[in-house]
PyMOL Python script that loads the backbone (N, CA, C, O; Angstrom):
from pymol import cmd

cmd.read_pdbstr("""\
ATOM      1  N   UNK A   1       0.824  -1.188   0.000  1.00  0.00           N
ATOM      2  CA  UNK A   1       0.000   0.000   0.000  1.00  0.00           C
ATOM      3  C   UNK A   1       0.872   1.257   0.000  1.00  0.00           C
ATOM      4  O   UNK A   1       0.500   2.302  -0.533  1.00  0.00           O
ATOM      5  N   UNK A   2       1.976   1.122   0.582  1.00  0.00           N
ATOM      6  CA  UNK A   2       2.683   2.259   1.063  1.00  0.00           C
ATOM      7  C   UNK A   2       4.286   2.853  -0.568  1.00  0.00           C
ATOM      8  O   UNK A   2       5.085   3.760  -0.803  1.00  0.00           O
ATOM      9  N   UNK A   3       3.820   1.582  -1.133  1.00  0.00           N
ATOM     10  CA  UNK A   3       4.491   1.636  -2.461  1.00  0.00           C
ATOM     11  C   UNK A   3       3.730   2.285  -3.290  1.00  0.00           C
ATOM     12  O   UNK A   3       3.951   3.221  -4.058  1.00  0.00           O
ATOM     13  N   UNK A   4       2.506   1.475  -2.962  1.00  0.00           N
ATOM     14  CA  UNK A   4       1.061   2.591  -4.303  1.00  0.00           C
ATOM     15  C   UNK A   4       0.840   3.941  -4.492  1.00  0.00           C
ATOM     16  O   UNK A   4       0.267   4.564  -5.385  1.00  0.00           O
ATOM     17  N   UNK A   5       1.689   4.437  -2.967  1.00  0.00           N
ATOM     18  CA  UNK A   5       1.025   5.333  -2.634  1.00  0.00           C
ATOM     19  C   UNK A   5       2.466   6.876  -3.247  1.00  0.00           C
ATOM     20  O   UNK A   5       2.269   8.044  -3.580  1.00  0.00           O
ATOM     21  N   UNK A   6       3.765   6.058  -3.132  1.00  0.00           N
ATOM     22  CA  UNK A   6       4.571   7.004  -3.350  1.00  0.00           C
ATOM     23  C   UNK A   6       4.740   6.816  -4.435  1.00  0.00           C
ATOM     24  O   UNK A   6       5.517   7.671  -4.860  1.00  0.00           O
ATOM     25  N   UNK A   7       4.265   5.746  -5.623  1.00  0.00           N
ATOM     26  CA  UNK A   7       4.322   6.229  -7.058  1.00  0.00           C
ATOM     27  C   UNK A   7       3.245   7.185  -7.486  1.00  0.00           C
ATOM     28  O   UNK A   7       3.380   8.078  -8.323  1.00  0.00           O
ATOM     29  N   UNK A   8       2.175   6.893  -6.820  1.00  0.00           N
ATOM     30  CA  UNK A   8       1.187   8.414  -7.032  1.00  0.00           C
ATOM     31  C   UNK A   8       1.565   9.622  -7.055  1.00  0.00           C
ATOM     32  O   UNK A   8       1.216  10.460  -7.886  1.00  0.00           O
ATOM     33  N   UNK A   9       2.362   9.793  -6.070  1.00  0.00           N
ATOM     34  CA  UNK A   9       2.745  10.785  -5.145  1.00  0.00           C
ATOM     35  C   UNK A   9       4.229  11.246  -6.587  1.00  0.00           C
ATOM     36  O   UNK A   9       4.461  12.452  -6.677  1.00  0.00           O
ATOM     37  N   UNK A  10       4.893  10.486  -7.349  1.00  0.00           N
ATOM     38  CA  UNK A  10       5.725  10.703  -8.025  1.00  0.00           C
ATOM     39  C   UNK A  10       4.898  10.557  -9.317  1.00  0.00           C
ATOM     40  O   UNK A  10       5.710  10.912 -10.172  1.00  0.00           O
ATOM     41  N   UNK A  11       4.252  10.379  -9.679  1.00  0.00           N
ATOM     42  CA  UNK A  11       3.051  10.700 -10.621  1.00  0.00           C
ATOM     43  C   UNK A  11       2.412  11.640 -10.877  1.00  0.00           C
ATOM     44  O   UNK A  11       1.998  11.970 -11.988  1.00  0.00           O
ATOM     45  N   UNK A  12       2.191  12.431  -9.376  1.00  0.00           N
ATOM     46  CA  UNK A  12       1.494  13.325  -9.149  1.00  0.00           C
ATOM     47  C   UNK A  12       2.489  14.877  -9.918  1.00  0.00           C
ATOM     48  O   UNK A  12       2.213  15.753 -10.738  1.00  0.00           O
ATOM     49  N   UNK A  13       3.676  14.526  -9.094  1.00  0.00           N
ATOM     50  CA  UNK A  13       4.677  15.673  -9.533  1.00  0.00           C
ATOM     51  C   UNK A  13       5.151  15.506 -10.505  1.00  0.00           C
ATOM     52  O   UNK A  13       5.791  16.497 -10.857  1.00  0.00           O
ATOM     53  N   UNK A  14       5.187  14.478 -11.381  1.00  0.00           N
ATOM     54  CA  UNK A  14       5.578  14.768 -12.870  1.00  0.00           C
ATOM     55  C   UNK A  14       4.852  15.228 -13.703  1.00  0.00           C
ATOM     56  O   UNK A  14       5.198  15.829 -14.721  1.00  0.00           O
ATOM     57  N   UNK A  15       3.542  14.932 -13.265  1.00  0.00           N
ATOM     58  CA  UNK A  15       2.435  15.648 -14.247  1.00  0.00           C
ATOM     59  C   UNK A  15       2.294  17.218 -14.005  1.00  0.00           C
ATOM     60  O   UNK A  15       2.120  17.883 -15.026  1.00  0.00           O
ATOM     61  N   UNK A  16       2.346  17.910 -12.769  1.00  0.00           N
ATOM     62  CA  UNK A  16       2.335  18.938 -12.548  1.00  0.00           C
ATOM     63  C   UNK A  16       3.710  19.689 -12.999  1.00  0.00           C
ATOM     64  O   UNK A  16       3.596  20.829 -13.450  1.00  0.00           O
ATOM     65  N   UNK A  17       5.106  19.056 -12.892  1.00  0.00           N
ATOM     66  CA  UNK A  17       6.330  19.902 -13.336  1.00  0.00           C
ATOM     67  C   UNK A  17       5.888  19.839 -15.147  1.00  0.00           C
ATOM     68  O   UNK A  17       5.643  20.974 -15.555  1.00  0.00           O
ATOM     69  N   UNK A  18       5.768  18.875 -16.113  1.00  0.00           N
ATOM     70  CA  UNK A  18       5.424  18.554 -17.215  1.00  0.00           C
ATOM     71  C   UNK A  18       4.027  20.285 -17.595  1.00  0.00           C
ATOM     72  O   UNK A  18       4.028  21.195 -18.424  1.00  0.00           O
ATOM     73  N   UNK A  19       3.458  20.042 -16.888  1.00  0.00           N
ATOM     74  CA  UNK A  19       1.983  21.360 -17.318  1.00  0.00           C
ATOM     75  C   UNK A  19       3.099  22.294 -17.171  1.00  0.00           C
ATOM     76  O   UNK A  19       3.379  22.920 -18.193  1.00  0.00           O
ATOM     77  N   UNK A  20       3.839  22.541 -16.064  1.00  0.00           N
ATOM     78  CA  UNK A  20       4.490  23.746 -15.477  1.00  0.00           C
ATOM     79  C   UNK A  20       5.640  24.171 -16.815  1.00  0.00           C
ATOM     80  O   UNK A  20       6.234  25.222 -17.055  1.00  0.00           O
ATOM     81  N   UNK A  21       5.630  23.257 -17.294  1.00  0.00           N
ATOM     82  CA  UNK A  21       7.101  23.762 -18.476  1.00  0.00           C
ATOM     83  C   UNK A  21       6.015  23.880 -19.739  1.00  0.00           C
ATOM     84  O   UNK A  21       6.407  24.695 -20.574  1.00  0.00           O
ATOM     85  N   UNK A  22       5.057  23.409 -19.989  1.00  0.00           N
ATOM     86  CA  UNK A  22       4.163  23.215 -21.361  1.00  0.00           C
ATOM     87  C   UNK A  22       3.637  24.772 -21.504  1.00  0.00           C
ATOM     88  O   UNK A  22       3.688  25.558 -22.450  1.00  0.00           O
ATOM     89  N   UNK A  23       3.073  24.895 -20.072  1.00  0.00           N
ATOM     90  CA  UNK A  23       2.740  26.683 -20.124  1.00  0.00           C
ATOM     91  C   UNK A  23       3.318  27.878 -20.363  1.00  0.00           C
ATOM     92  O   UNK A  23       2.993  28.930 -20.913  1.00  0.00           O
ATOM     93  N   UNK A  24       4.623  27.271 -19.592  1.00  0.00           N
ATOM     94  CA  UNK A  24       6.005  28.329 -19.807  1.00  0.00           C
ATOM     95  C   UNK A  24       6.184  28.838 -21.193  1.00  0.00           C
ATOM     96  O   UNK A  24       6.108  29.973 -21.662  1.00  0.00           O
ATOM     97  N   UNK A  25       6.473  27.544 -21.775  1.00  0.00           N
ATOM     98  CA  UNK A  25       6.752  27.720 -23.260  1.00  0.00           C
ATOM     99  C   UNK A  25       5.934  28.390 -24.025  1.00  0.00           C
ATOM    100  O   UNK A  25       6.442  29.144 -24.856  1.00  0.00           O
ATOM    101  N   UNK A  26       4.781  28.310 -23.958  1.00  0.00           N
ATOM    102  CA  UNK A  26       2.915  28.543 -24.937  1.00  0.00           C
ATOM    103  C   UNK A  26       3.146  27.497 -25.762  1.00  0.00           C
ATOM    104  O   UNK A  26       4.065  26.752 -26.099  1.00  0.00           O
ATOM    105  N   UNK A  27       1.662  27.752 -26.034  1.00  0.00           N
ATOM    106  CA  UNK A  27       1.331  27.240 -26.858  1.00  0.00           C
ATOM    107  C   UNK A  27       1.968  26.632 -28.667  1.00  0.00           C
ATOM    108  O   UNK A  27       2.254  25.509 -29.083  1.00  0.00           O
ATOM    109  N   UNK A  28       1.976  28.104 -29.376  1.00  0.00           N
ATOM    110  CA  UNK A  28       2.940  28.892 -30.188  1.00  0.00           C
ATOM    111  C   UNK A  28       4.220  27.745 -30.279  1.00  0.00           C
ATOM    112  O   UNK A  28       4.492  27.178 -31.338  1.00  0.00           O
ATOM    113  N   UNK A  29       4.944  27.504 -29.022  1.00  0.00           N
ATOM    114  CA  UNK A  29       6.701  27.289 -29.344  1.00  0.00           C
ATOM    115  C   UNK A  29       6.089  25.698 -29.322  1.00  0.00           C
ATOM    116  O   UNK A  29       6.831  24.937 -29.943  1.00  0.00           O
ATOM    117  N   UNK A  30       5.152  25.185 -28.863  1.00  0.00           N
ATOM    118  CA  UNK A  30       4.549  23.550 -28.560  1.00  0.00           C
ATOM    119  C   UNK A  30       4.285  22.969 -30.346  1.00  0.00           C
ATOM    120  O   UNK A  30       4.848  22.042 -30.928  1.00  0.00           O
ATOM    121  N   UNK A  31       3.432  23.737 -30.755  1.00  0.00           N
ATOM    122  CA  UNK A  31       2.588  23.676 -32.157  1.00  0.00           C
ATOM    123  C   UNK A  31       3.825  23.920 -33.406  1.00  0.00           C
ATOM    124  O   UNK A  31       3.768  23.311 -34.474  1.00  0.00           O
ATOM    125  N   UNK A  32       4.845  24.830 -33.101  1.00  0.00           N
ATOM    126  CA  UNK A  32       5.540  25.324 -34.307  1.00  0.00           C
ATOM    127  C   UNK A  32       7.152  25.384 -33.496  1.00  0.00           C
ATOM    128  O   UNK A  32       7.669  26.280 -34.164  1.00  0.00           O
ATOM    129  N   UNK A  33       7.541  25.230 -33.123  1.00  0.00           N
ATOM    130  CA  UNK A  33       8.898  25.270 -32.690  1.00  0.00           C
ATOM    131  C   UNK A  33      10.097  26.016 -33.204  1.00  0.00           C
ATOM    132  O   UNK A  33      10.969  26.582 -32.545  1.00  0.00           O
ATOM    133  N   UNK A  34       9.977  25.911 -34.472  1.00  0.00           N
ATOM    134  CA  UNK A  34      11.773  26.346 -35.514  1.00  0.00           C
ATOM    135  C   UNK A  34      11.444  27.479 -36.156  1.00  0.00           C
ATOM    136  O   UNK A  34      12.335  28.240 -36.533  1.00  0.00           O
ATOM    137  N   UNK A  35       9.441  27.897 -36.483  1.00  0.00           N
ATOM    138  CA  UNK A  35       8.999  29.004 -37.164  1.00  0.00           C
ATOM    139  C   UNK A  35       8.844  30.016 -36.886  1.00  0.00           C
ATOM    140  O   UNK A  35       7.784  29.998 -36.260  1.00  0.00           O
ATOM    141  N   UNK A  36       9.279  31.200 -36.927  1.00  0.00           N
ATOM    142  CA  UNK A  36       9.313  32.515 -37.182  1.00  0.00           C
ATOM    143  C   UNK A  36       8.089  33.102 -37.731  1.00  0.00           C
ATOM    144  O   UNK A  36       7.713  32.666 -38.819  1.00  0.00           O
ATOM    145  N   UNK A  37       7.323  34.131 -37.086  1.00  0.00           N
ATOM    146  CA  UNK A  37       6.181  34.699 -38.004  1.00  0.00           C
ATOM    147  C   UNK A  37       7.132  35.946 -39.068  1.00  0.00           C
ATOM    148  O   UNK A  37       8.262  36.410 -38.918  1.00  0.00           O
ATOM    149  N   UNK A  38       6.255  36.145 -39.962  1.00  0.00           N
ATOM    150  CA  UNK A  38       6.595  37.074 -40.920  1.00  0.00           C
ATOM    151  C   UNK A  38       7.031  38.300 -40.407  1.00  0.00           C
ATOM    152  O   UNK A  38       8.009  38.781 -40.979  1.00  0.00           O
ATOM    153  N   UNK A  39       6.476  39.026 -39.326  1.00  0.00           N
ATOM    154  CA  UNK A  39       6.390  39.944 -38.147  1.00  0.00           C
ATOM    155  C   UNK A  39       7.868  40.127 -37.655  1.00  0.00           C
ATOM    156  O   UNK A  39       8.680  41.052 -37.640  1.00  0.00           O
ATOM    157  N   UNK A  40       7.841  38.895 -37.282  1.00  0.00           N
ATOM    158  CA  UNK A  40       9.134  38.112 -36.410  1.00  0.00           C
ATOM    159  C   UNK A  40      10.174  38.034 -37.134  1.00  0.00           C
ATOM    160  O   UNK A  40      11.122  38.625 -36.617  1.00  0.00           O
ATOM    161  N   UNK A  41      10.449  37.459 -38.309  1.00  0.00           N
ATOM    162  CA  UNK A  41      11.224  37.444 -39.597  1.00  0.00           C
ATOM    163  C   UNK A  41      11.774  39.152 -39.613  1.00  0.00           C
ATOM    164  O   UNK A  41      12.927  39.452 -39.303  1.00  0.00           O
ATOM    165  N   UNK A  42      10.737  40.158 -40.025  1.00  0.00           N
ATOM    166  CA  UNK A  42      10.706  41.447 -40.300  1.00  0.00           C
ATOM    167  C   UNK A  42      11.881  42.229 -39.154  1.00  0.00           C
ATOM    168  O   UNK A  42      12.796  43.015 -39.400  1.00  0.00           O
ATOM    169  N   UNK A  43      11.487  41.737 -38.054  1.00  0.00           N
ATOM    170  CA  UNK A  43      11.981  42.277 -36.526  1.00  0.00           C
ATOM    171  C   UNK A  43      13.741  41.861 -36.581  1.00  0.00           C
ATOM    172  O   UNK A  43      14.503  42.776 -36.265  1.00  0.00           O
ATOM    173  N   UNK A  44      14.124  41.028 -36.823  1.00  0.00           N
ATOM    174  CA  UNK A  44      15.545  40.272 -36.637  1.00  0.00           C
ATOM    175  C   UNK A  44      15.886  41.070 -37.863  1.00  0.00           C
ATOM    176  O   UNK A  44      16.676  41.956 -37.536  1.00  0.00           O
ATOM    177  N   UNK A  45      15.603  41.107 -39.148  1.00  0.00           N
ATOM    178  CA  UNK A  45      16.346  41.706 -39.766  1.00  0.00           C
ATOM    179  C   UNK A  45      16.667  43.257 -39.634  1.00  0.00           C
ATOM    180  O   UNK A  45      17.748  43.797 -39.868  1.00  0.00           O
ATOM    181  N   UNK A  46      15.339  43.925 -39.153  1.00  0.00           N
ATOM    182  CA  UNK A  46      15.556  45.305 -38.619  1.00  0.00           C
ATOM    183  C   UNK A  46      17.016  45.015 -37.530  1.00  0.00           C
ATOM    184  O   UNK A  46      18.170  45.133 -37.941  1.00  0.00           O
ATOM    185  N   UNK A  47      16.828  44.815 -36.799  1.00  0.00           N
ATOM    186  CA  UNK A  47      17.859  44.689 -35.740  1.00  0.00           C
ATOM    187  C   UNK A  47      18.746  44.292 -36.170  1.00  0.00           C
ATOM    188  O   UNK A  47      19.698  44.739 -35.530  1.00  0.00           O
ATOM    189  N   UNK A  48      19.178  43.440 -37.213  1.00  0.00           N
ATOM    190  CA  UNK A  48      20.809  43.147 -37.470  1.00  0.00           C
ATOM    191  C   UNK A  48      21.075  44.101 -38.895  1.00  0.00           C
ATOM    192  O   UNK A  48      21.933  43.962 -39.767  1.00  0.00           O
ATOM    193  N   UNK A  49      19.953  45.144 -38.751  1.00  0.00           N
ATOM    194  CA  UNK A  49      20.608  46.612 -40.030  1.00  0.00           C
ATOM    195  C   UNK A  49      20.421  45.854 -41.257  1.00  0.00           C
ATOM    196  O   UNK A  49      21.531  45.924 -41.786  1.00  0.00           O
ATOM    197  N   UNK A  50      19.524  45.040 -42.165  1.00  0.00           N
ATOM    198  CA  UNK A  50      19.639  44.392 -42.961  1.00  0.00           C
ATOM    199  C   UNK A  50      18.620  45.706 -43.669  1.00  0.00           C
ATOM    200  O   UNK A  50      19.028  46.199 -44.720  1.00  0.00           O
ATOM    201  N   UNK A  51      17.219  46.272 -43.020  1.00  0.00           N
ATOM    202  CA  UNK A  51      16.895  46.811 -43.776  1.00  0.00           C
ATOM    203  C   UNK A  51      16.799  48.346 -42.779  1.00  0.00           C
ATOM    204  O   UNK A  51      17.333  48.323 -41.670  1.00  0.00           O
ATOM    205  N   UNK A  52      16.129  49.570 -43.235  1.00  0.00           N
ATOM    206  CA  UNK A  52      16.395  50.461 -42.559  1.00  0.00           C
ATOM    207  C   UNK A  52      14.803  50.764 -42.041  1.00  0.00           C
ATOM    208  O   UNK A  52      13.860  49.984 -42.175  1.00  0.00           O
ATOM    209  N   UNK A  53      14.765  52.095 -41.421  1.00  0.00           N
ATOM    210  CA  UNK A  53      13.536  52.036 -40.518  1.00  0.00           C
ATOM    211  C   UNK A  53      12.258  52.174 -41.370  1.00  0.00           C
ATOM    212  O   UNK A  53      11.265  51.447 -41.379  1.00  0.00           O
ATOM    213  N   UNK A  54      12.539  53.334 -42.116  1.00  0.00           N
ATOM    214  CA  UNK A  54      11.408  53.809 -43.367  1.00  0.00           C
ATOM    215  C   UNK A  54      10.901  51.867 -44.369  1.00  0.00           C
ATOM    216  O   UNK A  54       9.784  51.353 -44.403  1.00  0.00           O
ATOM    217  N   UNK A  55      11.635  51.559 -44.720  1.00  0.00           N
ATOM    218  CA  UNK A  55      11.509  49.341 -45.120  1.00  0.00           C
ATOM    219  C   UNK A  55      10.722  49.005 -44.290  1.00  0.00           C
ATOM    220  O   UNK A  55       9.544  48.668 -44.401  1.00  0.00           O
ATOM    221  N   UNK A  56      11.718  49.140 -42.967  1.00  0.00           N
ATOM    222  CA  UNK A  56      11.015  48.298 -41.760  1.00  0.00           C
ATOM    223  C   UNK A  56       9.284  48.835 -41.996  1.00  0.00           C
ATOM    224  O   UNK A  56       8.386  48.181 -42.526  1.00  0.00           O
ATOM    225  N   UNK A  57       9.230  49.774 -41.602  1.00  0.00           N
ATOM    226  CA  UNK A  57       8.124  50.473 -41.132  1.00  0.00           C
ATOM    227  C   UNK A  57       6.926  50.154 -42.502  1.00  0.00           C
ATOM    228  O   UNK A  57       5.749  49.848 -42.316  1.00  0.00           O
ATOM    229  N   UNK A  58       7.460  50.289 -43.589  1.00  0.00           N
ATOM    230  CA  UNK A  58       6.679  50.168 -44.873  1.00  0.00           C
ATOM    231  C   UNK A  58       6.118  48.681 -44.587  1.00  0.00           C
ATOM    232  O   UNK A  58       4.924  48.499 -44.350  1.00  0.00           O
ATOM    233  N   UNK A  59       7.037  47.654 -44.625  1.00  0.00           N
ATOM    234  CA  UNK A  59       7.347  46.288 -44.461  1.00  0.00           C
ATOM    235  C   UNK A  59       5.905  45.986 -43.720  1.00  0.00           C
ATOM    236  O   UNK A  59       5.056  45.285 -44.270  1.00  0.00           O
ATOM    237  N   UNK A  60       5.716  46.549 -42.486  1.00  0.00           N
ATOM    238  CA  UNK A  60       5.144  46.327 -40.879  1.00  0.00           C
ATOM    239  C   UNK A  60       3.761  46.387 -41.141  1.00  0.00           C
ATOM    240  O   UNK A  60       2.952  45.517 -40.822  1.00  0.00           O
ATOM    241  N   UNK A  61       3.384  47.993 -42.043  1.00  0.00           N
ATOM    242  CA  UNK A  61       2.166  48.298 -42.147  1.00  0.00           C
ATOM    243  C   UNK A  61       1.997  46.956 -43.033  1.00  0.00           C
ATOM    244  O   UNK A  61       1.590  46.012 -42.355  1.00  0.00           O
ATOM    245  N   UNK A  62       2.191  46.697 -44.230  1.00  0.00           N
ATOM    246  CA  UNK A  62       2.005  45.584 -45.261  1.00  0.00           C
ATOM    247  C   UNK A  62       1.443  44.370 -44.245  1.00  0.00           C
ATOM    248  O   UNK A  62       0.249  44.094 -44.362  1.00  0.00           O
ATOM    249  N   UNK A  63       2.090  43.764 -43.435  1.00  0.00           N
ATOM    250  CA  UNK A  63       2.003  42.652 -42.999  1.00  0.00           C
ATOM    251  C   UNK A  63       0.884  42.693 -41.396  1.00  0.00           C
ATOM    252  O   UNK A  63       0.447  41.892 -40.571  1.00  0.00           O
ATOM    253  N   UNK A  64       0.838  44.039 -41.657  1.00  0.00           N
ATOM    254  CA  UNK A  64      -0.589  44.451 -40.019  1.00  0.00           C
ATOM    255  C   UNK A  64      -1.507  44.467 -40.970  1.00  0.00           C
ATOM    256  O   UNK A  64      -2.493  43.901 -40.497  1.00  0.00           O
ATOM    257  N   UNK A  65      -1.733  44.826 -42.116  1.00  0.00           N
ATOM    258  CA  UNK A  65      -2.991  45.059 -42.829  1.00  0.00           C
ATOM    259  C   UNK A  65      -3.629  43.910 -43.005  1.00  0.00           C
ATOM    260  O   UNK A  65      -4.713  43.888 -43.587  1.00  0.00           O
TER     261      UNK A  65
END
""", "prot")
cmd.dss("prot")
cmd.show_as("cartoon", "prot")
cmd.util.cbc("prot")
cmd.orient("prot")
């Protein structure tokens, strides 16, 4: 009985650490992992100077519309 009871008990906390990291992450990184939104794509290249702000900004409205 006292065996039944501490695999529950280690059952119990793997299922709860397991939710605890699934949430962390979202949804989003669960479903798609390696993908980048277009948004997201847009953002990294601003930041590594690939395109300039007036692009960026043109770019942004295009892809909010």
């Amino acid at each position: 009985m006292g065996l039944i009871l501490i695999i529950a008990i280690i059952v119990v906390l793997w299922v709860v650490l397991a939710q605890g990291n699934f949430f962390k992450n979202g949804l989003r990184k669960v479903a798609r992992p390696e993908e980048d939104t277009p948004l997201e794509i847009l953002k990294k290249r601003y930041a590594r100077g690939e395109i300039d702000r007036a692009d960026f900004e043109s770019r942004r409205r295009d892809l909010i519309v």
